[in-house]
Structure formats: C-alpha cells, structure tokens
DRENBA-165113 format. One line per field, with one value per residue (C-alpha): residue in three letters; z, y, x negated. Coordinates in nm, 4 decimals, always signed. Each point is the difference from the previous one (the first is absolute). Example, Ala and Ser with C-alpha at 12.3 -4.5 7.8 and 13.67 -1.06 7.14 Angstrom:
residuo c(ala; ser)
zz c(+0.7800; -0.0660)
yy c(-0.4500; +0.3440)
xx c(-1.2300; -0.1370)
***
This chain:
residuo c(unk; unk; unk; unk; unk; unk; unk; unk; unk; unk; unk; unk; unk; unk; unk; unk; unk; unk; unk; unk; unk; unk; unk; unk; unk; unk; unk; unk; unk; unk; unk; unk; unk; unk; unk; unk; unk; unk; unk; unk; unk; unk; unk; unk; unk; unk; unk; unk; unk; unk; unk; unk; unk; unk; unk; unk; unk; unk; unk; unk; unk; unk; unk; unk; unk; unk; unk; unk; unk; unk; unk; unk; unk; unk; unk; unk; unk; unk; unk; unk; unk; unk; unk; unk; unk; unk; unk; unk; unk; unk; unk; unk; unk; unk; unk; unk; unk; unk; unk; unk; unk; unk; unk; unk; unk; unk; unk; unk; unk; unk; unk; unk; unk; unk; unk; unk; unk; unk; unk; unk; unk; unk; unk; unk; unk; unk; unk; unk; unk; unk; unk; unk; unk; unk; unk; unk; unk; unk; unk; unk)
zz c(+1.5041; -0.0775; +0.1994; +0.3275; -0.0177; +0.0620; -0.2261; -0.3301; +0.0967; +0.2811; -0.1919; -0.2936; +0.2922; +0.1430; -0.3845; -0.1447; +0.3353; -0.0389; -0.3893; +0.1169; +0.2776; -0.2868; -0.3111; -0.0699; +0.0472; -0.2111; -0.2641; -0.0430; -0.0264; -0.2783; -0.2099; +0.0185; -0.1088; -0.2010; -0.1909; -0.0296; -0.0760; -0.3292; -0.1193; +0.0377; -0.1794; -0.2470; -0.0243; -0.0116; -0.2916; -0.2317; +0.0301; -0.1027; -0.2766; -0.1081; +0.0318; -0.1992; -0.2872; -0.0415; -0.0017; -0.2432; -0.1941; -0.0280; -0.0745; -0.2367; -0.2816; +0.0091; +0.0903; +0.1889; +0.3599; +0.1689; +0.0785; +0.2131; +0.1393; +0.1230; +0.1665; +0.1379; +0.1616; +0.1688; +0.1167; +0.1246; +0.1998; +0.0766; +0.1668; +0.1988; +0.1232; +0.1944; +0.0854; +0.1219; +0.1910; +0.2640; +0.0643; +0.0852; +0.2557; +0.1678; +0.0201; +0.1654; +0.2369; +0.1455; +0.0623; +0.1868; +0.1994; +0.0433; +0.1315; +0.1996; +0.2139; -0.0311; +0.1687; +0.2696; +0.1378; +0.0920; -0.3633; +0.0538; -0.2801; +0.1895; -0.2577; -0.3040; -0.0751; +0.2524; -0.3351; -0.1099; +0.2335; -0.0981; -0.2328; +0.1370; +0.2964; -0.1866; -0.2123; +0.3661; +0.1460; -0.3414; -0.0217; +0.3929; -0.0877; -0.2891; +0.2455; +0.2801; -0.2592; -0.1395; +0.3252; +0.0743; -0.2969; +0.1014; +0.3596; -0.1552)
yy c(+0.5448; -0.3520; -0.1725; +0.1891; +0.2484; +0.3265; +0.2931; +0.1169; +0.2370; -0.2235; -0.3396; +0.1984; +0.0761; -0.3575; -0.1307; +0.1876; -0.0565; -0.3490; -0.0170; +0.1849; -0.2327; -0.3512; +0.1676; -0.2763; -0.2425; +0.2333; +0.0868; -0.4013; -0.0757; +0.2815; -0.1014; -0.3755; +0.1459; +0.1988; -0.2989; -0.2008; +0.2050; +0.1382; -0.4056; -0.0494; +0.3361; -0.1465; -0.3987; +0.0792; +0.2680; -0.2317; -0.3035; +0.2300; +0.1560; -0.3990; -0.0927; +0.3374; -0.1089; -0.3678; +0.0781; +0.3114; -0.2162; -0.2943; +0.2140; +0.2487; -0.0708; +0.3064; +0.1140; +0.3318; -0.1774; +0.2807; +0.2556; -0.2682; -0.1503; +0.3727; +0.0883; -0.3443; +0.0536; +0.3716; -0.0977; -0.3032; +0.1881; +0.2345; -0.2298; -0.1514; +0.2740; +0.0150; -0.2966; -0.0792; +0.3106; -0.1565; -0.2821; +0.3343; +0.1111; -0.3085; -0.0354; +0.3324; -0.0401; -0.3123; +0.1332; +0.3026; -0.2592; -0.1879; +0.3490; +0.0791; -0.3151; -0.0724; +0.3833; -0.0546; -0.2922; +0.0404; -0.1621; -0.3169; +0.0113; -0.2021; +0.0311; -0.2143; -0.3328; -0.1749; -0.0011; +0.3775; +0.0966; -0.3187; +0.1264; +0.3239; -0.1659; -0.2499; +0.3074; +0.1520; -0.2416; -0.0827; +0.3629; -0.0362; -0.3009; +0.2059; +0.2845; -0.1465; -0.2483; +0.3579; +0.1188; -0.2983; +0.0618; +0.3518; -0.0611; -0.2757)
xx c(+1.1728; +0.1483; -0.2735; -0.0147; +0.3402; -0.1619; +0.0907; -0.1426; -0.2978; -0.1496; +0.0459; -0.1946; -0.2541; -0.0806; +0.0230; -0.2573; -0.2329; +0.1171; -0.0985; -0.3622; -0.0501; +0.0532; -0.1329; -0.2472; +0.3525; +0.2267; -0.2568; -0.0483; +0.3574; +0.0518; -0.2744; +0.0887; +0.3641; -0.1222; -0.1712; +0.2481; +0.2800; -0.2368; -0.0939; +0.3728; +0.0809; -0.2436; +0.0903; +0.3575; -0.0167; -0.2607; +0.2676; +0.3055; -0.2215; -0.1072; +0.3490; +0.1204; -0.2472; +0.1134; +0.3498; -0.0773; -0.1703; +0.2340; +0.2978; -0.1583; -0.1499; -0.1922; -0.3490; +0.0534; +0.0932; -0.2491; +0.3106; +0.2022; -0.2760; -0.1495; +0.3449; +0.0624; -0.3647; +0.1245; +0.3176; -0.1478; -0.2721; +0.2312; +0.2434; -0.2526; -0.1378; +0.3260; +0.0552; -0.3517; +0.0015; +0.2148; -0.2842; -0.2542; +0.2745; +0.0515; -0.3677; -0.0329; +0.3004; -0.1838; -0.2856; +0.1358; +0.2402; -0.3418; -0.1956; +0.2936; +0.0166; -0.4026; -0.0224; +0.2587; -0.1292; -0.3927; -0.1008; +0.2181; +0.3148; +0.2663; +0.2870; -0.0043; -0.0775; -0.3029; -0.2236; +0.0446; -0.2994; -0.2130; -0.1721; -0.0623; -0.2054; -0.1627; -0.1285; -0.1090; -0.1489; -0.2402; -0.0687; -0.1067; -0.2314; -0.1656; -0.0376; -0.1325; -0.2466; -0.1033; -0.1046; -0.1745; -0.1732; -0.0990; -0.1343; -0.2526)
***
C-alpha cells in the first residue's frame, strides 16, 4: 500500500505474488536477519550477565550472585529481542522496496544507490559462466 498506493486487498494480492516471485531473495534476507539478530541477542545478553557478575561480585561480599545474574540475563534478552526486532523489519522492508522496483522495471532496479544492484549482477553473470561452463561440459 505505501509503495504503490493501491488499497488493502489488491496490495495484499501483488505482495504475496511479489514475495512468491523473490522467495529465494526474501528467504536469504530473513535468515541472514535472522542470524544476526540471534548472535546479537546472544553477545549482548553474555556481556550484561559478565558485567552483572563483576559488579555483584565487587559489591557483595557474598557467594549467591546466580539470582541477579539469571534476571539480568532475561531482561537483557528480553529487551533485545525488541529492540533487534526493528533491524529484521528494516531488512524486510528493503527487500520488498528492492522486489518492487527490480519487478517494475524488466529486472533492472533503477532506484537506490548505482551499487545496490552490483552485486546482484555480478552474482548473475558468475552463475551464467558456471552454467554455460556446465554445458560445455555436458556436450563433450
């Protein structure tokens, strides 16, 4: 709706045709989200839980520093989980943006930066070398 102004049902339509159409694109771009968002989830909760157990441990002279170092870790993963959750949205926003204008013009994006579609044909044109040295292959 926010990309091409057409109401709810039909922009529903042409997404999920657009999402079929770049599954291989979308399913890429969720997984390296995915990744990242869960070794930040992780990196960010084991320094808060390190940093929970040296302070504990400096200010306390006691031994049980497990409890605040356990609810530290939720809250912490918990927090994150939020937070991070934007970067998976943002992710998927570009890459329907990218769809959208990589559909409506014939396979060349022309929105964006010149080197948003760089890679994309540099991927191409090696996978068109490796296809065309396989069937070379073949007919020998």
């Amino acid at each position: 709706m926010a990309i091409t102004g057409e109401s709810f049902c039909v922009s529903a339509y042409n997404g999920f045709f657009l999402n079929l159409k770049n599954a291989a694109a979308f399913g890429a771009a969720k997984f390296f989200a995915t990744s990242l968002i869960f070794l930040g989830k992780l990196a960010i909760t084991l320094l808060n839980v390190y940093t929970c157990y040296l302070l504990v441990g400096s200010m306390l002279e006691a031994s049980d520093f497990v409890a605040p170092c356990v609810v530290v870790g939720i809250l912490t993963w918990f927090t994150t989980e939020i937070w991070l959750t934007i970067f998976d949205q943002a992710i998927l926003g570009i890459m329907t943006a990218y769809a959208v204008d990589y559909d409506l013009n014939n396979g060349e994006p022309i929105r964006g930066p010149e080197t948003f579609g760089n890679k994309r044909k540099v991927f191409e044109e090696g996978h068109a070398a490796q296809e065309a040295e396989k069937q070379g292959n073949t007919m020998v």
